[in-house]
DSSP file (Angstrom, degrees, kcal/mol; ACC not computed):
  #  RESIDUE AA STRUCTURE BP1 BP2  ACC     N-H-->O    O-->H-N    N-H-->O    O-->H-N    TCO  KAPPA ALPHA  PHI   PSI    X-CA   Y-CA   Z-CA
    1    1 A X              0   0    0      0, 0.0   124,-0.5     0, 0.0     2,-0.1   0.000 360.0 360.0 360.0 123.2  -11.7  -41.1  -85.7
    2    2 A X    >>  -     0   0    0    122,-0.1     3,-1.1   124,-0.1     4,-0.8  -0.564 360.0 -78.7-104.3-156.9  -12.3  -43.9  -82.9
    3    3 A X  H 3> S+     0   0    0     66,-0.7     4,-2.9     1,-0.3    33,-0.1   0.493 122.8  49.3 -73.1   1.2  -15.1  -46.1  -82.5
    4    4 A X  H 3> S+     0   0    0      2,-0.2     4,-0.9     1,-0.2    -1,-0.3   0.769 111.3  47.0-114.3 -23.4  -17.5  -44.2  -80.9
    5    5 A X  H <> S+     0   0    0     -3,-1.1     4,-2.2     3,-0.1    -1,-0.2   0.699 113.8  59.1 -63.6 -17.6  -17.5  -40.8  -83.6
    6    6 A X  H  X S+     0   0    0     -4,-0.8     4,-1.0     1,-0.2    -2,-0.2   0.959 110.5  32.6 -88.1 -47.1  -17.5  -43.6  -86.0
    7    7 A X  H  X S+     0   0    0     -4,-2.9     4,-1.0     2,-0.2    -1,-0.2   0.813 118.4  53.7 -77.4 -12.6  -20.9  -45.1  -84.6
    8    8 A X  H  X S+     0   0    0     -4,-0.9     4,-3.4     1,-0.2    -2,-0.2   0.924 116.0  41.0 -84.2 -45.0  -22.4  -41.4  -83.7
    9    9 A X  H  < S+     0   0    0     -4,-2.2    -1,-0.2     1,-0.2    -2,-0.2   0.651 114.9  56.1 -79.4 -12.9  -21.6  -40.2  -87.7
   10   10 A X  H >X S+     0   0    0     -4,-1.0     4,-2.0     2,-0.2     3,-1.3   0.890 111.6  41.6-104.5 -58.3  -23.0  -43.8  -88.6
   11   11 A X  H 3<>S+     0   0    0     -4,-1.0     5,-0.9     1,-0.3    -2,-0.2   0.871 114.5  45.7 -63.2 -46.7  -26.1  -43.0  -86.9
   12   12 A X  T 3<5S+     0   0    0     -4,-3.4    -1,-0.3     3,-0.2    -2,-0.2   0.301 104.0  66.7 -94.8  29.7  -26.6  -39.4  -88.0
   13   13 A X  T <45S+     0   0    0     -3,-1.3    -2,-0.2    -5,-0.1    -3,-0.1   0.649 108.9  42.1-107.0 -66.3  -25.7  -40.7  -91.7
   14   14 A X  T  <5S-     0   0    0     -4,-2.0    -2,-0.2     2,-0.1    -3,-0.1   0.191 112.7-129.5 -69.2  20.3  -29.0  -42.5  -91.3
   15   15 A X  T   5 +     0   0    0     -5,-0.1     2,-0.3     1,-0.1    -3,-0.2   0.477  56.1 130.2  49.3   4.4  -30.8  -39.6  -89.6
   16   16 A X      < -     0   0    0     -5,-0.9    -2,-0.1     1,-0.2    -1,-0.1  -0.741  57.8-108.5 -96.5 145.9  -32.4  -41.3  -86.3
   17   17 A X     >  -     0   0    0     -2,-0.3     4,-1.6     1,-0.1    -1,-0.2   0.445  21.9-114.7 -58.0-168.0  -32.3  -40.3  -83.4
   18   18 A X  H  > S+     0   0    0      2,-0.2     4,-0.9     3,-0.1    -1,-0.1   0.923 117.7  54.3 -91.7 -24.7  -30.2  -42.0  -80.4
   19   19 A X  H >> S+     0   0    0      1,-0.2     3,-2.7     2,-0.2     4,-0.5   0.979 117.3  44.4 -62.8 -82.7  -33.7  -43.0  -78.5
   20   20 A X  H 3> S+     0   0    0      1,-0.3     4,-0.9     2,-0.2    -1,-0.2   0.491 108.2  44.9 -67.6 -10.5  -34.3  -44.5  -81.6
   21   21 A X  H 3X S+     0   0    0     -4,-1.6     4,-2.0     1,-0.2    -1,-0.3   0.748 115.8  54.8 -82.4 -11.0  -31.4  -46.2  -82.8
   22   22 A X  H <X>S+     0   0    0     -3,-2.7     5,-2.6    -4,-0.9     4,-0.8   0.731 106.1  50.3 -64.6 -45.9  -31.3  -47.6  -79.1
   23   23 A X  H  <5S+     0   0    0     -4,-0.5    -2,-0.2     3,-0.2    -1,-0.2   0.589 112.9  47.5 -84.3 -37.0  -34.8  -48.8  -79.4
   24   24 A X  H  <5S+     0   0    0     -4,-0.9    -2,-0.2    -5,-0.4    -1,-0.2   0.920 121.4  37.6 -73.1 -44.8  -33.9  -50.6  -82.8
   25   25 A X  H  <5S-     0   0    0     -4,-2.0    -2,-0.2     1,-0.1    -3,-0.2   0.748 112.2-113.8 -91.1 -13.1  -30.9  -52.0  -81.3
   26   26 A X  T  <5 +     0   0    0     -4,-0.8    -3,-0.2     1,-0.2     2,-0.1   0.884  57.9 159.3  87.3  24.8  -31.8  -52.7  -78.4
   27   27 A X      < -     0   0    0     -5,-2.6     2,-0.3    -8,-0.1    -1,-0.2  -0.506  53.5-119.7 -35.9 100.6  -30.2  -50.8  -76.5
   28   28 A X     >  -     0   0    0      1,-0.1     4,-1.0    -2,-0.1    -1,-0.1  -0.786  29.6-156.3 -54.8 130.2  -29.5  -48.8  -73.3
   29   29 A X  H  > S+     0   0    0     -2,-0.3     4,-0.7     2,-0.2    -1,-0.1   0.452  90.1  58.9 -58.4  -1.2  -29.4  -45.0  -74.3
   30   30 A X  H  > S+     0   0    0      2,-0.1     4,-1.2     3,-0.1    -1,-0.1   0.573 113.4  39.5 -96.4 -24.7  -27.2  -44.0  -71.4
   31   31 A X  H >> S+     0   0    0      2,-0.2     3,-1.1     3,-0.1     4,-1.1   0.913 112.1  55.0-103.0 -24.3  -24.6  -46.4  -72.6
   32   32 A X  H 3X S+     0   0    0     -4,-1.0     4,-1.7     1,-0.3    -2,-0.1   0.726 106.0  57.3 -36.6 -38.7  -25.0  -45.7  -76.0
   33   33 A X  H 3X S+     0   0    0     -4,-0.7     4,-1.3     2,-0.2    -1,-0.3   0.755 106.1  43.8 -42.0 -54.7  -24.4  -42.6  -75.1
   34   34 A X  H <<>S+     0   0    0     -4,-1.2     6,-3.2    -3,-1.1     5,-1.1   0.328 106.3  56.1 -81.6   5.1  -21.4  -43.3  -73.7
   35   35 A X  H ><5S+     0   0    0     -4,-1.1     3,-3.0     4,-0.2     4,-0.4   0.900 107.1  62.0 -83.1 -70.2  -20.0  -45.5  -76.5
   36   36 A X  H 3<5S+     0   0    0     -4,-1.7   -28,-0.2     1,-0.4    -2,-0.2   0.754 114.3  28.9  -4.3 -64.9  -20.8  -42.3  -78.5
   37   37 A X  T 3<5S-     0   0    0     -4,-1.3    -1,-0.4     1,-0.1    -2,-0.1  -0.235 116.8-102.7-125.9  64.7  -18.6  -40.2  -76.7
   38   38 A X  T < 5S+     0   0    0     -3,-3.0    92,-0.3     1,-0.2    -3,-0.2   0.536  89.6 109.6  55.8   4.6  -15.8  -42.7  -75.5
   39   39 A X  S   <S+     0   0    0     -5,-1.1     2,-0.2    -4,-0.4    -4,-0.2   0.917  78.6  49.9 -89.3 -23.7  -16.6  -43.2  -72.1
   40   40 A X  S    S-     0   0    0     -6,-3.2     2,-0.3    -9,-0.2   -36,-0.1  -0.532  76.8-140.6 -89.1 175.6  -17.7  -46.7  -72.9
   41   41 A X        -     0   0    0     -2,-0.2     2,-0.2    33,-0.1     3,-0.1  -0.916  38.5-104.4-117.5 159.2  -15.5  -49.4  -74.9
   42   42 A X        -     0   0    0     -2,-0.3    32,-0.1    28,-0.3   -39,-0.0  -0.653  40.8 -85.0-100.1 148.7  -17.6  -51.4  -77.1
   43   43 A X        -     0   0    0     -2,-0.2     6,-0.4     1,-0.1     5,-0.2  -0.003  28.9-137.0 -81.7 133.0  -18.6  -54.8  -76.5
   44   44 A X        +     0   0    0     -3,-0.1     2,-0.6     1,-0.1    -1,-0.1   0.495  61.9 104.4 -82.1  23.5  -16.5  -57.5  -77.4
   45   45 A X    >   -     0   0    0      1,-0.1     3,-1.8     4,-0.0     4,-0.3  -0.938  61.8-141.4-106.4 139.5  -18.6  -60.1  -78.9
   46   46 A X  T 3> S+     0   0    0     -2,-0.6     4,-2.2     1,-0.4    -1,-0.1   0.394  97.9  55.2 -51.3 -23.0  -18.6  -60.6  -81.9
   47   47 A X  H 3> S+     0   0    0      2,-0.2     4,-0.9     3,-0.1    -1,-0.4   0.701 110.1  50.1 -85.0 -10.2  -22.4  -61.2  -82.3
   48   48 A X  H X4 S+     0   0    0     -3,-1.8     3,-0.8     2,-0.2     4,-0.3   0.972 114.3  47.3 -45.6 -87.1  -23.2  -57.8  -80.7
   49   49 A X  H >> S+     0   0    0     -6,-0.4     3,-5.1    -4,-0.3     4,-2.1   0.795 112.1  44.6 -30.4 -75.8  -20.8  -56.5  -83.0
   50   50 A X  H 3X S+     0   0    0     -4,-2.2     4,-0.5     1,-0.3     3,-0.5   0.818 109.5  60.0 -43.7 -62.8  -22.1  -58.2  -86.3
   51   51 A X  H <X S+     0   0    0     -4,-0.9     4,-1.2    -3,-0.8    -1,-0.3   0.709 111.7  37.4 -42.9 -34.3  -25.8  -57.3  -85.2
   52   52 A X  H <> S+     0   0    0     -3,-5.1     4,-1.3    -4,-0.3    -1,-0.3   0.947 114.6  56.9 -89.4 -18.1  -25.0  -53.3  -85.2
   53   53 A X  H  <>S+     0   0    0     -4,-2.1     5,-1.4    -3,-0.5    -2,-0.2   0.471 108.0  41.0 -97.6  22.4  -23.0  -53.6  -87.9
   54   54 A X  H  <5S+     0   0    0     -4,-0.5    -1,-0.3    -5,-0.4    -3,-0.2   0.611 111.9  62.8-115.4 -32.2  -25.6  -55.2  -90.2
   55   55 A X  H  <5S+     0   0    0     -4,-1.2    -2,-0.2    -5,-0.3    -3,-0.1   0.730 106.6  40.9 -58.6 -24.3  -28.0  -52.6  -88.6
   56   56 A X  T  <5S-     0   0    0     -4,-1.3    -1,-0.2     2,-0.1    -3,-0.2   0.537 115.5-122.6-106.7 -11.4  -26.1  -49.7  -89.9
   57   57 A X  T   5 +     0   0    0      1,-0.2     2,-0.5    -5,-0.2    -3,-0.2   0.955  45.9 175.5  70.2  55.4  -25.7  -51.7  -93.4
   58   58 A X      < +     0   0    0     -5,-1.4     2,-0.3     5,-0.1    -1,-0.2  -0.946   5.5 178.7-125.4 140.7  -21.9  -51.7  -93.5
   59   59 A X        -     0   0    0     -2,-0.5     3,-0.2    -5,-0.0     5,-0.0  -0.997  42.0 -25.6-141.6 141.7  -20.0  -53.4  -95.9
   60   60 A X  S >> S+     0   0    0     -2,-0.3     3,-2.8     1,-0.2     4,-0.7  -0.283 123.9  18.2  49.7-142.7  -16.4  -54.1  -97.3
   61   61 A X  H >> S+     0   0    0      1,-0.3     4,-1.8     2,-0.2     3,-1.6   0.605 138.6  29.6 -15.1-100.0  -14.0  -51.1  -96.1
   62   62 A X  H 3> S+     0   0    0     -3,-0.2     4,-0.8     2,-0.2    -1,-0.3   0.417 114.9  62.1 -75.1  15.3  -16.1  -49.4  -93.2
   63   63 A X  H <> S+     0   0    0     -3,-2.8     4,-2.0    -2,-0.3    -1,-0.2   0.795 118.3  30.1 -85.1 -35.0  -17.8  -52.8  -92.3
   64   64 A X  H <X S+     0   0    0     -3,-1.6     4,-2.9    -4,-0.7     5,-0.2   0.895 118.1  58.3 -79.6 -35.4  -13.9  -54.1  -91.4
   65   65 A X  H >X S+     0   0    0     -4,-1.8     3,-3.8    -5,-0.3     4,-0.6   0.760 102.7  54.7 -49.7 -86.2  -13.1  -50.1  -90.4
   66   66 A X  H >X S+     0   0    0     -4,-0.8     3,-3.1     1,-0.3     4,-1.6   0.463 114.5  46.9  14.4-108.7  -16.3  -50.6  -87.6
   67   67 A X  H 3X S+     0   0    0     -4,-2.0     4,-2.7     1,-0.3    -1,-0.3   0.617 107.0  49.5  -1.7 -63.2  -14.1  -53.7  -86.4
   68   68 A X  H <X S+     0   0    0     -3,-3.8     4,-1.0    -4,-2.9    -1,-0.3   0.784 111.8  45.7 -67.1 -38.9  -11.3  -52.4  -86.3
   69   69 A X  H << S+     0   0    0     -3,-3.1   -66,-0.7    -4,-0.6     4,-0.2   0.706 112.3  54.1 -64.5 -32.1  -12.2  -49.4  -84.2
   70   70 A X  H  X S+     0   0    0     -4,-1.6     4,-1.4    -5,-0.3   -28,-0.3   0.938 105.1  48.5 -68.6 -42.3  -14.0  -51.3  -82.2
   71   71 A X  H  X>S+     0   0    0     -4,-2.7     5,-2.3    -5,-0.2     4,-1.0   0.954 115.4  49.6 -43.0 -52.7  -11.0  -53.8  -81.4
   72   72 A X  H  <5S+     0   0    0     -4,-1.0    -1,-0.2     1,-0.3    -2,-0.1   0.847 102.6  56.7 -80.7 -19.5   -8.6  -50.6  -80.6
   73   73 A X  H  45S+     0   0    0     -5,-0.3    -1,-0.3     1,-0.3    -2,-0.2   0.973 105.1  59.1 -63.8 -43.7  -11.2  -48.8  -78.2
   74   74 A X  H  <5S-     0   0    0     -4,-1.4    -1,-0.3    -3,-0.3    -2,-0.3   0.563 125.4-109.1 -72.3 -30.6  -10.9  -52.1  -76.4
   75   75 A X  T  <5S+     0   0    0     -4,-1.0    -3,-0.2     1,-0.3    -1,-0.1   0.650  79.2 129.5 104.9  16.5   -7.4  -51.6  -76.0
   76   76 A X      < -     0   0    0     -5,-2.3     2,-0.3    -6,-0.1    -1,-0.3  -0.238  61.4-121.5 -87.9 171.9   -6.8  -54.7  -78.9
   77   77 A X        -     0   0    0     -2,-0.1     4,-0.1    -3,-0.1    -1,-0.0  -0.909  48.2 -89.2 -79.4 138.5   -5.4  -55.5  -81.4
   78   78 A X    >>  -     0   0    0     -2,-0.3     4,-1.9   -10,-0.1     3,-1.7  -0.447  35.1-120.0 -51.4 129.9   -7.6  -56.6  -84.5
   79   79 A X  H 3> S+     0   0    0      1,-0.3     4,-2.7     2,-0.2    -1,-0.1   0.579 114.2  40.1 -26.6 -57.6   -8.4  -60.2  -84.8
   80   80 A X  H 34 S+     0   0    0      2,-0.2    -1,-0.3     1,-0.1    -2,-0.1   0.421 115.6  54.3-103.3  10.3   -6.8  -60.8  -88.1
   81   81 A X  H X4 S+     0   0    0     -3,-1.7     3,-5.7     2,-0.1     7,-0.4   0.759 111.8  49.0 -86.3 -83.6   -3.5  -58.3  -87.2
   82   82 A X  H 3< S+     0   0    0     -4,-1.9    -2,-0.2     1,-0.3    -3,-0.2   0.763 110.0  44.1 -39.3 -40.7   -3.1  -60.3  -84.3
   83   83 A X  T 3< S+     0   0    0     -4,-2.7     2,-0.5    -5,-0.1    -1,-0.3   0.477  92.4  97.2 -92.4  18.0   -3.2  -63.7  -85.8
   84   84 A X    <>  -     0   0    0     -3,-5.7     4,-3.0     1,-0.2     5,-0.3  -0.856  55.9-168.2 -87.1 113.0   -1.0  -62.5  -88.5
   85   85 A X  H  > S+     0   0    0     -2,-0.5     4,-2.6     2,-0.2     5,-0.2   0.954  90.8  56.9 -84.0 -37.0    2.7  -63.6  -87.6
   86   86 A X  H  > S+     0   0    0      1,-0.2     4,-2.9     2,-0.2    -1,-0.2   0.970 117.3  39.8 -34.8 -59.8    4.1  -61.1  -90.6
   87   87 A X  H  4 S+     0   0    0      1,-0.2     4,-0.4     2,-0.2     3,-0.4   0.924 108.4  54.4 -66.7 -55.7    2.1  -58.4  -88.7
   88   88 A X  H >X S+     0   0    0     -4,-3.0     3,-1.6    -7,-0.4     4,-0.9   0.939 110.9  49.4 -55.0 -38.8    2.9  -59.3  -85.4
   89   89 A X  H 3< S+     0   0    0     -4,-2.6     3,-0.3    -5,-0.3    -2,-0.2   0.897 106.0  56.1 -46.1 -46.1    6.8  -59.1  -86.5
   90   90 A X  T 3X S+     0   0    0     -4,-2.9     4,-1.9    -3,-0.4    -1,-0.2   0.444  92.0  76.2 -69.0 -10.1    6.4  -55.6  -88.0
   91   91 A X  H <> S+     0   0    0     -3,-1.6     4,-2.3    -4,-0.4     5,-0.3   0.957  82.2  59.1 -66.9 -43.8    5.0  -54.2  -84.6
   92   92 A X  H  < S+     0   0    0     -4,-0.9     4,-0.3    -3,-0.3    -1,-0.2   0.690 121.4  33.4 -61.6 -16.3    8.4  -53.8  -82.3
   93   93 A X  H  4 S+     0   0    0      2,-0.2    -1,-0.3    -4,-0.2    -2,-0.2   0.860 108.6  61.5-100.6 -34.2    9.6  -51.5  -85.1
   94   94 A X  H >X S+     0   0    0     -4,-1.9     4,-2.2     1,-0.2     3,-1.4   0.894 112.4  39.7 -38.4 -57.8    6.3  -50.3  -85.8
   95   95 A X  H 3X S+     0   0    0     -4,-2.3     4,-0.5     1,-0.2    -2,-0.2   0.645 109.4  59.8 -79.9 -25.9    6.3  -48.8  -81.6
   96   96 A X  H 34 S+     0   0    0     -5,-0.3    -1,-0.2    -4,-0.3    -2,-0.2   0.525 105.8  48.5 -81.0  -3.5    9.6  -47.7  -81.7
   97   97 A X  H X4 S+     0   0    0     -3,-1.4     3,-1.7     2,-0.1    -2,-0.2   0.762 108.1  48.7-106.1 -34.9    8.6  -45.5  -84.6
   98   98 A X  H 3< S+     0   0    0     -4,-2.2    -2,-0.2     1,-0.2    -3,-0.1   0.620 108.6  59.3 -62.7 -15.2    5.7  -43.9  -83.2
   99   99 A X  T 3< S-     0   0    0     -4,-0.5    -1,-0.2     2,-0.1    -2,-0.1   0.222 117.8-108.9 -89.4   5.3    7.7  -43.2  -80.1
  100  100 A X    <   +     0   0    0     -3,-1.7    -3,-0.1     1,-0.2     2,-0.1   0.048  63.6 147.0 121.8 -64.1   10.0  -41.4  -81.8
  101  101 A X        -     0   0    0     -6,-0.2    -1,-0.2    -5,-0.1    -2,-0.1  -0.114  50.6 -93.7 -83.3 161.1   13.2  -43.4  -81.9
  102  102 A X        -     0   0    0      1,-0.1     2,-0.5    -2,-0.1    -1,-0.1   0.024  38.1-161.2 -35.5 123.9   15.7  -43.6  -84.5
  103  103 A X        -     0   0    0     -6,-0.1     2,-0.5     3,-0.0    -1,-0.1  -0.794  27.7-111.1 -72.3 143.4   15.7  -46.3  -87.4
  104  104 A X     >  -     0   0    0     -2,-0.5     4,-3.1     1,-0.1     5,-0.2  -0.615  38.7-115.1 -69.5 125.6   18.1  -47.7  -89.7
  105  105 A X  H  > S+     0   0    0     -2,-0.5     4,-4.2     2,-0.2    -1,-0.1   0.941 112.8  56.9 -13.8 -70.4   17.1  -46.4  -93.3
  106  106 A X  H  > S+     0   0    0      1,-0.2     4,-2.2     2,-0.2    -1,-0.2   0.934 109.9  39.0 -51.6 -45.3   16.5  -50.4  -94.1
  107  107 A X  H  > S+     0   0    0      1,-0.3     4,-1.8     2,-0.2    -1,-0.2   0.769 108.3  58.9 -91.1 -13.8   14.2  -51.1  -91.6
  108  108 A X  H  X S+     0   0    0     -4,-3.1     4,-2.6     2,-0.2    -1,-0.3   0.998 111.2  43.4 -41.1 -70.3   12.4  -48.1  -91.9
  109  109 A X  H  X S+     0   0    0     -4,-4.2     4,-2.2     2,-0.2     5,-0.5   0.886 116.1  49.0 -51.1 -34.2   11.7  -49.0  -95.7
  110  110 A X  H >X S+     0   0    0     -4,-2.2     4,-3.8     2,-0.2     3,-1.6   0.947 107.9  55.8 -52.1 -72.1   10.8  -52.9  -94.5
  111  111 A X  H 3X S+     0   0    0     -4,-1.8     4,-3.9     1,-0.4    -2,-0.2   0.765 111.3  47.0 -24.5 -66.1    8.5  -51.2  -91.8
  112  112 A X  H 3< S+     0   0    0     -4,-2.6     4,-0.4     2,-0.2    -1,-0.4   0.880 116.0  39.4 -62.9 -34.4    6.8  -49.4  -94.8
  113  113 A X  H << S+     0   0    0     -4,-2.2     4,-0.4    -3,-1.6    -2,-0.2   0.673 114.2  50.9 -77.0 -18.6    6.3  -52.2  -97.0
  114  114 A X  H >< S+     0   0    0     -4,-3.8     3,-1.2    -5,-0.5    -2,-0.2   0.961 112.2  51.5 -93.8 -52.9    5.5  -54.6  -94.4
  115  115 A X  G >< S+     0   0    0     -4,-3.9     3,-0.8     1,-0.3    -2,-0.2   0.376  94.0  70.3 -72.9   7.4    2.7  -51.9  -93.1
  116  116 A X  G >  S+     0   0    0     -4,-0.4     3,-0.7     1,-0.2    -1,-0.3   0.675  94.2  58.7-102.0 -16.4    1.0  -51.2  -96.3
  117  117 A X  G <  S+     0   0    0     -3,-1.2    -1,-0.2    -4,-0.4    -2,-0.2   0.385 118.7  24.3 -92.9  19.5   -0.4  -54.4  -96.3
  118  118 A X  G <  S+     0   0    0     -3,-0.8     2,-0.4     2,-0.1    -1,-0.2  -0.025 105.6  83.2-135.5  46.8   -1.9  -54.3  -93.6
  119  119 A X    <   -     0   0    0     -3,-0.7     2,-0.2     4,-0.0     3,-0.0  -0.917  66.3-132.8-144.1 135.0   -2.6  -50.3  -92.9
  120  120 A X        -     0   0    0     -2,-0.4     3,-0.2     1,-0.1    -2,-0.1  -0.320  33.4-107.8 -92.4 177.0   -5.6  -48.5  -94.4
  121  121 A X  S    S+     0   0    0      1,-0.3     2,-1.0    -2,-0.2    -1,-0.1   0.894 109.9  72.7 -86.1 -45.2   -4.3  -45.0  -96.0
  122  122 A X  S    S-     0   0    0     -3,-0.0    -1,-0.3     1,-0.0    -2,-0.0  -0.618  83.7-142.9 -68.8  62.5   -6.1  -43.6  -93.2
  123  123 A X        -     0   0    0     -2,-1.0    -2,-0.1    -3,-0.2     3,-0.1  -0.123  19.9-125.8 -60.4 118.1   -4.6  -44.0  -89.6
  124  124 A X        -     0   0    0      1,-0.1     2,-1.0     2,-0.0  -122,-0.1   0.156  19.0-118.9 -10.4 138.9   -6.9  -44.5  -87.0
  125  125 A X        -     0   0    0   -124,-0.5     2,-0.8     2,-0.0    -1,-0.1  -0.911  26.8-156.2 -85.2  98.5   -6.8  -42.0  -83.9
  126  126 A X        -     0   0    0     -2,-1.0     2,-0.2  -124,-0.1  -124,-0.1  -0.632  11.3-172.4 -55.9  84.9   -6.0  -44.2  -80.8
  127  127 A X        -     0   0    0     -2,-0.8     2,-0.2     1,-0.0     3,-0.0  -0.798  26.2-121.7-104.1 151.5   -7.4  -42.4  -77.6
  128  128 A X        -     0   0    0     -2,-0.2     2,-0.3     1,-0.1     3,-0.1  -0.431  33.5 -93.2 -84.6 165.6   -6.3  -44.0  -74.6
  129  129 A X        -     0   0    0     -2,-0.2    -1,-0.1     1,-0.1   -90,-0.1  -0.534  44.1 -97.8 -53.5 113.6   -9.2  -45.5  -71.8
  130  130 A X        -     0   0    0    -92,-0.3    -1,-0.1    -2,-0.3     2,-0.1  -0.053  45.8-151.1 -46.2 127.7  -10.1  -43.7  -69.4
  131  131 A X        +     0   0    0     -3,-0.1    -1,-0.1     3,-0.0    -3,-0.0  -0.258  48.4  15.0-109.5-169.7   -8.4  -44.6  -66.6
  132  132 A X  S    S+     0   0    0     -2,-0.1    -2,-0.0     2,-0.0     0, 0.0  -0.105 101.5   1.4  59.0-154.7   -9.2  -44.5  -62.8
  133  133 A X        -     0   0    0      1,-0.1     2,-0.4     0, 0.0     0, 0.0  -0.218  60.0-148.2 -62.5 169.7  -13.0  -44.1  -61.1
  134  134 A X        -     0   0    0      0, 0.0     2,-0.1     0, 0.0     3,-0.1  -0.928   7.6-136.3-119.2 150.2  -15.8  -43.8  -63.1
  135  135 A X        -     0   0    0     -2,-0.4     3,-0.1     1,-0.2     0, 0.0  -0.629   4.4-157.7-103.2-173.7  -18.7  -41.9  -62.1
  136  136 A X  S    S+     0   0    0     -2,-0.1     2,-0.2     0, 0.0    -1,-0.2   0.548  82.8  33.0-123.0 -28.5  -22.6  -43.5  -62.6
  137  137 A X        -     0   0    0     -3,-0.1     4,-0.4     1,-0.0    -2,-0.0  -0.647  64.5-139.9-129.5 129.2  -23.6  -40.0  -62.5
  138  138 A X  S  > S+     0   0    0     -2,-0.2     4,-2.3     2,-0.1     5,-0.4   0.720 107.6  56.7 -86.9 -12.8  -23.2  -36.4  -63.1
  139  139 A X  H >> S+     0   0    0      1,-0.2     4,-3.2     2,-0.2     3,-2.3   0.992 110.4  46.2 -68.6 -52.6  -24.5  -35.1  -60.1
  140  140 A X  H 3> S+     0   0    0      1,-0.3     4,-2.5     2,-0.2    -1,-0.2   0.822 111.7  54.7 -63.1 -28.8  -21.7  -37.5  -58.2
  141  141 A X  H 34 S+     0   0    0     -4,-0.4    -1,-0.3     2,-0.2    -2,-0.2   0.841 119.2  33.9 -57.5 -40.2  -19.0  -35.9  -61.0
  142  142 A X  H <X S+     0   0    0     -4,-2.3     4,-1.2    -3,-2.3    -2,-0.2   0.674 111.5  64.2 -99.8 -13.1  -20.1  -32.3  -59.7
  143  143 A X  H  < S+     0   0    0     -4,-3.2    -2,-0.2    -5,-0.4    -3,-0.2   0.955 110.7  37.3 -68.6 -36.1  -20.7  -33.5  -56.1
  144  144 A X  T  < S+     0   0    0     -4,-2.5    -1,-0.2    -5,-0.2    -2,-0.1   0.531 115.1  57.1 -93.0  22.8  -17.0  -34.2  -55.9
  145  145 A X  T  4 S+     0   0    0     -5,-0.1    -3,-0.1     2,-0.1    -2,-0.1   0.706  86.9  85.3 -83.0 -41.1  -16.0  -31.2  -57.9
  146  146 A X  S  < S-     0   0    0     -4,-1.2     2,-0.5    -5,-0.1    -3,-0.0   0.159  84.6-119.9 -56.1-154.0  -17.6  -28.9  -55.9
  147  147 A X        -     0   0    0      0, 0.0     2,-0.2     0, 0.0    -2,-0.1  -0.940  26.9-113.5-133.8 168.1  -15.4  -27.8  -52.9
  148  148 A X              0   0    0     -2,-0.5    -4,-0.0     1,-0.1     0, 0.0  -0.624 360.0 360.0 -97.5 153.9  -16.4  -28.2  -49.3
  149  149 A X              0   0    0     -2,-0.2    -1,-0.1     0, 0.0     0, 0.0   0.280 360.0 360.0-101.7 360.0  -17.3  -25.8  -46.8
């Protein structure tokens, strides 16, 4: 799940609408919208942050999940990952394992024991950022779709 099913199921867990949680929060609905469904990345400060996530009533496990999705839409690492040197150490082996290549047996087993302390059971989906233009629009998304005559 990233961050932005995580705030749309957060929102329809409390039943209101997006005008209205928009209206609570204070809000655009056209980018809300687009945090919703990934076209935005969510804002990095932390008082933003703290504000929705005290608006949605999150606590312990999905208050840090929230965080944490939010860091990785952003293309981060999490705050307390990052300033962890154990955790920064664990990474190079960490990305060489998600890519595929081989490990030695030991450091495979390190790799796991050094990631369970910092690793929910549950891995996060990483989708990457949308890269290149952005449109402001749909009409301008189907205006350059369309083909010329």
């Amino acid at each position: 799940m990233n961050f932005g099913e995580f705030v749309r199921q957060l929102r329809i867990d409390r039943e209101i609408s997006l005008r209205q949680c928009c209206l609570d929060l204070e809000v655009d609905p056209s980018n809300w919208s687009k945090l919703e469904r990934g076209l935005a990345t969510p804002p990095k400060h932390g008082d933003i942050l703290e504000r929705w996530a005290a608006f949605f009533g999150l606590a312990a496990d999905k208050r840090q999940e929230f965080f944490d999705l939010a860091a990785l839409a952003r293309g981060e690492l999490p705050a307390d990952v990052a300033s962890d040197a154990r955790a920064l150490a664990a990474l190079p082996d960490f990305f060489r394992a998600l890519r595929g290549s081989e490990l030695q047996r030991n450091k495979l087993s390190e790799f796991a024991e050094e990631a369970s302390l910092f690793h929910s059971p549950e891995p996060a989906e990483v989708r990457p950022r949308p890269q290149g233009n952005r449109f402001r629009s749909q009409a301008q998304r189907r205006m350059l779709q369309e083909p010329r005559s």
